[in-house]
DSSP file (Angstrom, degrees, kcal/mol; ACC not computed):
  #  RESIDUE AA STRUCTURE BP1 BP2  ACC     N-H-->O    O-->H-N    N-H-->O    O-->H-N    TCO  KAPPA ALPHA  PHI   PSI    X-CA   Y-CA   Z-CA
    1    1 A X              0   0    0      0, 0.0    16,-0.5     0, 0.0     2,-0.4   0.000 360.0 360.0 360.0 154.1   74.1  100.0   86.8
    2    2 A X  E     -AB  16  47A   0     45,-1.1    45,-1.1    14,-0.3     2,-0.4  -0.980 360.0-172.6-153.4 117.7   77.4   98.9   88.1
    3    3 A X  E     -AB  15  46A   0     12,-0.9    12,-0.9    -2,-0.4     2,-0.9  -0.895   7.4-157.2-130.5 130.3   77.7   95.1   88.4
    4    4 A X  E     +AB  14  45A   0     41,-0.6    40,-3.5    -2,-0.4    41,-1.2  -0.756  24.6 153.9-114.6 126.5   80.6   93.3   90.1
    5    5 A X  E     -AB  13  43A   0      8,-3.8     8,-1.7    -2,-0.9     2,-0.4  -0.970  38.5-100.2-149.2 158.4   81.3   89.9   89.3
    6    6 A X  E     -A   12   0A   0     36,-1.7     6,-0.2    -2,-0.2    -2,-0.0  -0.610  28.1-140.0 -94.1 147.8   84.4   87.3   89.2
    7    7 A X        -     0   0    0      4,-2.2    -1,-0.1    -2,-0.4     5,-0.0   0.150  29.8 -97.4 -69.1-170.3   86.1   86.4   86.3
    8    8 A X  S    S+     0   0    0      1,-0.2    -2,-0.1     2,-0.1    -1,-0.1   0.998 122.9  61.6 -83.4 -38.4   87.4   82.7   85.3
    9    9 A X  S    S-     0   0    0      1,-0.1    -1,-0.2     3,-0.0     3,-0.1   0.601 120.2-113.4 -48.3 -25.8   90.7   83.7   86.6
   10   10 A X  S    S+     0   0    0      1,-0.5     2,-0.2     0, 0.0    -1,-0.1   0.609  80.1 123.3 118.4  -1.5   89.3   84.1   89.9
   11   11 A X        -     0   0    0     -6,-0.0    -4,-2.2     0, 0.0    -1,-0.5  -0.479  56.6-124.3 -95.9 172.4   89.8   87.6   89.8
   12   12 A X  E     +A    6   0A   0     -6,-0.2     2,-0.2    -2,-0.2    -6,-0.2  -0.951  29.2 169.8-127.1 159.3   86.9   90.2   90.2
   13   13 A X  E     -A    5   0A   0     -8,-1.7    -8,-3.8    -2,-0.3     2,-0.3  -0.931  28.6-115.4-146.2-176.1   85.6   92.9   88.2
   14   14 A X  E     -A    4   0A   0     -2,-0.2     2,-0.6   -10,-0.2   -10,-0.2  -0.842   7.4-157.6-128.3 144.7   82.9   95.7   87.4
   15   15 A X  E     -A    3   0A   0    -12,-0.9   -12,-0.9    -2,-0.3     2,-0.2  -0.782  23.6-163.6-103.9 130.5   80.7   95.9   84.3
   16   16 A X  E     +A    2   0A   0     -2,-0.6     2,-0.4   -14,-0.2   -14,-0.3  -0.249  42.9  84.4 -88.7  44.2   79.8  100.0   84.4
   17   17 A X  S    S-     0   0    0    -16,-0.5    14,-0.3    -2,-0.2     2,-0.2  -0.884  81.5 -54.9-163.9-170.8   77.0  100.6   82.2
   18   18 A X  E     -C   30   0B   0     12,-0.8    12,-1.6    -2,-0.4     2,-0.9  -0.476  54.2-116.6 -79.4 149.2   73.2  100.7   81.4
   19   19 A X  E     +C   29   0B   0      1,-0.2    10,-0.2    10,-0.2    -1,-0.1  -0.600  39.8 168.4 -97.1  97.9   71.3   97.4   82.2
   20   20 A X        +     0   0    0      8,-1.2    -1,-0.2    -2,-0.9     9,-0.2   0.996  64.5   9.0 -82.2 -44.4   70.0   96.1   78.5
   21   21 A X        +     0   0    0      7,-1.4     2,-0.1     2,-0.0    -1,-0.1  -0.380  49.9 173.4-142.6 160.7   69.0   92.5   80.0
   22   22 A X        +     0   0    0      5,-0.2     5,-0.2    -2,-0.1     2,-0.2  -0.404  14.7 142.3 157.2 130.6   68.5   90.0   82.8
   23   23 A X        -     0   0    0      3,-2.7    17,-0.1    -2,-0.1    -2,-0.0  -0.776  66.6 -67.9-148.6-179.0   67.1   86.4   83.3
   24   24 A X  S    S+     0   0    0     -2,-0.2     3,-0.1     1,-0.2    15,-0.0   0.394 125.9  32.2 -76.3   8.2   67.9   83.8   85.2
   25   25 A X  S    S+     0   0    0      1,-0.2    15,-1.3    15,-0.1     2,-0.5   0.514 121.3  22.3-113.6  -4.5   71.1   82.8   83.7
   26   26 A X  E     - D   0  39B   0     13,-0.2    -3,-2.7    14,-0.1     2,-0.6  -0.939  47.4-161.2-147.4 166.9   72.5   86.0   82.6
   27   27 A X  E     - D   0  38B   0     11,-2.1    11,-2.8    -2,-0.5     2,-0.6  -0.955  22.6-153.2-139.5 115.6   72.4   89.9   83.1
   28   28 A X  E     - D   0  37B   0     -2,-0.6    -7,-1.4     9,-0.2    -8,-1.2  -0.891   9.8-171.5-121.4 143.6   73.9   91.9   80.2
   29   29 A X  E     -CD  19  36B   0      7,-2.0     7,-2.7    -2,-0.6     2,-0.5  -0.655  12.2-148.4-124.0 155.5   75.3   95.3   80.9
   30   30 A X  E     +CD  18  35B   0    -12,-1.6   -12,-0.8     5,-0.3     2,-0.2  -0.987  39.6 159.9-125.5 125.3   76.4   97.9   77.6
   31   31 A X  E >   - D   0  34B   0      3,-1.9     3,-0.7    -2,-0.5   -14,-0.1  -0.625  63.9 -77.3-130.0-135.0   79.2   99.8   78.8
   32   32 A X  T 3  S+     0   0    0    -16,-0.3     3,-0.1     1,-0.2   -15,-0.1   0.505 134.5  46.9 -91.7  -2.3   82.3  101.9   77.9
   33   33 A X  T 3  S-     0   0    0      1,-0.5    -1,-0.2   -17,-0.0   -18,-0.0  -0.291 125.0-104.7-143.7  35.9   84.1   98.1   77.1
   34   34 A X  E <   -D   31   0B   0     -3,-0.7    -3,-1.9    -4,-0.1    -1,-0.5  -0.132  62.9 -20.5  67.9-155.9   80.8   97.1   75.0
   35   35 A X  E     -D   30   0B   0     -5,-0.2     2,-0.3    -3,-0.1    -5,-0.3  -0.761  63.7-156.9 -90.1 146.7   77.7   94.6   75.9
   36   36 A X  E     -D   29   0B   0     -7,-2.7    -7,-2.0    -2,-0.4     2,-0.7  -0.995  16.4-161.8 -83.4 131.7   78.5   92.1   78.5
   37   37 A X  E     -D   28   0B   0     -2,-0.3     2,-0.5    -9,-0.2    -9,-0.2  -0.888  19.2-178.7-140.2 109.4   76.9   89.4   78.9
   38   38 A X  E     -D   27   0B   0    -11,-2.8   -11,-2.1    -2,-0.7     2,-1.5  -0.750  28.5-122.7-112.2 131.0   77.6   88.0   82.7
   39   39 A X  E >   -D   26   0B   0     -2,-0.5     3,-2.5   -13,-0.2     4,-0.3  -0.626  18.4-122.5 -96.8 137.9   76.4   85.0   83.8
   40   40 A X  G >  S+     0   0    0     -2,-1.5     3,-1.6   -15,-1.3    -1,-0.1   0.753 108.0  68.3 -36.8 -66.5   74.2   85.3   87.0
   41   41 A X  G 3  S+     0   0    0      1,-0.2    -1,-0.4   -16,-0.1    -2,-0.1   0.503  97.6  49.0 -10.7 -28.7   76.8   82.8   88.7
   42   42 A X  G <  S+     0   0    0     -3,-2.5   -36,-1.7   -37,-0.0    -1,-0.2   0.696  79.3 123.6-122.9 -38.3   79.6   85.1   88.7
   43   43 A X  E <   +B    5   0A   0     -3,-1.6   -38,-0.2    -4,-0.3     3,-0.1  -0.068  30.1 176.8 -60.1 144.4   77.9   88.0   90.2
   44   44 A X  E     -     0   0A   0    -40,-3.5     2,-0.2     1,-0.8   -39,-0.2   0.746  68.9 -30.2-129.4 -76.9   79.5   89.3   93.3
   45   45 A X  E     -B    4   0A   0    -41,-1.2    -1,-0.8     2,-0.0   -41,-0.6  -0.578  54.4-168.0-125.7 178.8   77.0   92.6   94.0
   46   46 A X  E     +B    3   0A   0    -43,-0.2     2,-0.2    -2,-0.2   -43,-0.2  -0.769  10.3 166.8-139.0 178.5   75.0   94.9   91.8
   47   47 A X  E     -B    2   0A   0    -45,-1.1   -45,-1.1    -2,-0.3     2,-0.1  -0.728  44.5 -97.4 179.0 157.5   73.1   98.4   92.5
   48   48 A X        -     0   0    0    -47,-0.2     2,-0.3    -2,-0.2   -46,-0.1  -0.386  43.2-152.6 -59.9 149.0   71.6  101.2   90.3
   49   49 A X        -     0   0    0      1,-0.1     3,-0.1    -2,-0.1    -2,-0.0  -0.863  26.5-103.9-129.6 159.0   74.2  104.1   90.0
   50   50 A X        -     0   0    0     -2,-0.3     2,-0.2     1,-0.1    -1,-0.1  -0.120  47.9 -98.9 -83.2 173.4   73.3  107.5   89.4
   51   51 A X        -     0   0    0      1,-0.1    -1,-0.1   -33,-0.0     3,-0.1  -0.666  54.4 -98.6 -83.6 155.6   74.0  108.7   85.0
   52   52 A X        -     0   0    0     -2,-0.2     2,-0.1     1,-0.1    -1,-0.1  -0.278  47.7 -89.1 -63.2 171.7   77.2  110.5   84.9
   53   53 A X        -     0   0    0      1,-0.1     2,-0.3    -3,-0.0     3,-0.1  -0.516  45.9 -87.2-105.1 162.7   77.0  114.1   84.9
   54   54 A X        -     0   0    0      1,-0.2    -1,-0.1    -2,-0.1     3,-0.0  -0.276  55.8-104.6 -62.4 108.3   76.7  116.5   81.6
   55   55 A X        -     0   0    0     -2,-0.3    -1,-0.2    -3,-0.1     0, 0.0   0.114  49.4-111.0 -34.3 143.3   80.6  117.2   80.6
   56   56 A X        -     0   0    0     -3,-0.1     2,-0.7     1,-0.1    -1,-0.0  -0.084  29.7-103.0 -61.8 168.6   81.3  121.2   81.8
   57   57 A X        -     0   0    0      1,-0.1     3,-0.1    -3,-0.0    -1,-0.1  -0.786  41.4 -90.3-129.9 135.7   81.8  123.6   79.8
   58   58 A X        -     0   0    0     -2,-0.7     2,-0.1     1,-0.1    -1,-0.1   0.647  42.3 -98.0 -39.8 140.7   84.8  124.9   79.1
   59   59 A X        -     0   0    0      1,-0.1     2,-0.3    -3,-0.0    -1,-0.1  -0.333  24.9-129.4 -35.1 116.9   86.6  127.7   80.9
   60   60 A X        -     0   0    0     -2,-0.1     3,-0.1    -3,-0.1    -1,-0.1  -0.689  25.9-125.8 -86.1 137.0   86.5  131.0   79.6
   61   61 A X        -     0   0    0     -2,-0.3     2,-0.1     1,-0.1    -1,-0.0  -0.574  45.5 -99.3-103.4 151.6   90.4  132.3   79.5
   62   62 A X        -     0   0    0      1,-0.1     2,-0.2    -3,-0.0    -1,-0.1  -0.302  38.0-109.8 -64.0 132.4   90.3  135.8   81.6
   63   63 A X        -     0   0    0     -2,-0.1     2,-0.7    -3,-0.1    -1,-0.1  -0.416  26.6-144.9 -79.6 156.1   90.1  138.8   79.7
   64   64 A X        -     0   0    0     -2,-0.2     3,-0.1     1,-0.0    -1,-0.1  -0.845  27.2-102.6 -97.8 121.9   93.0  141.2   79.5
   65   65 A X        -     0   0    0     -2,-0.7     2,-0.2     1,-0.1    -1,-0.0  -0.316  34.8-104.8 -68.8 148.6   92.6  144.8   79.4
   66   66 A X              0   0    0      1,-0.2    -1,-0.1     0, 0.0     0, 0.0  -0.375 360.0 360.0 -65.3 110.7   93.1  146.9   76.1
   67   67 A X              0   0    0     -2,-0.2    -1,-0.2    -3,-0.1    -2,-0.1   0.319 360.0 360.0 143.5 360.0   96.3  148.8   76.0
């Protein structure tokens, strides 16, 4: 979940992360910058976001021929 909300400075930002909570005065989000705990006031937008996808896996370096 991705929730975008203003800060006290007046500035806005986004909470990233999976949605532990939500009432009517607050919605708390765990992301990559810990739990957050935003109050319902502040909220700008929200939406469901897709999980990020399963890290690659690494490149295999090209083989060279023998000789």
């Amino acid at each position: 979940m991705v929730v975008r909300y203003i800060l006290p400075t007046g500035q806005a930002t986004d909470a990233l992360g999976e949605l532990l909570s939500a009432d009517a005065a607050t919605v708390v989000v765990d992301g990559k910058r810990g739990v957050e705990r935003i109050p319902r006031g502040a909220i700008i937008a929200a939406k469901e976001v897709p999980p990020p996808p399963a890290p690659r896996r690494p490149r295999e370096a090209p083989s060279t021929p023998a000789g």
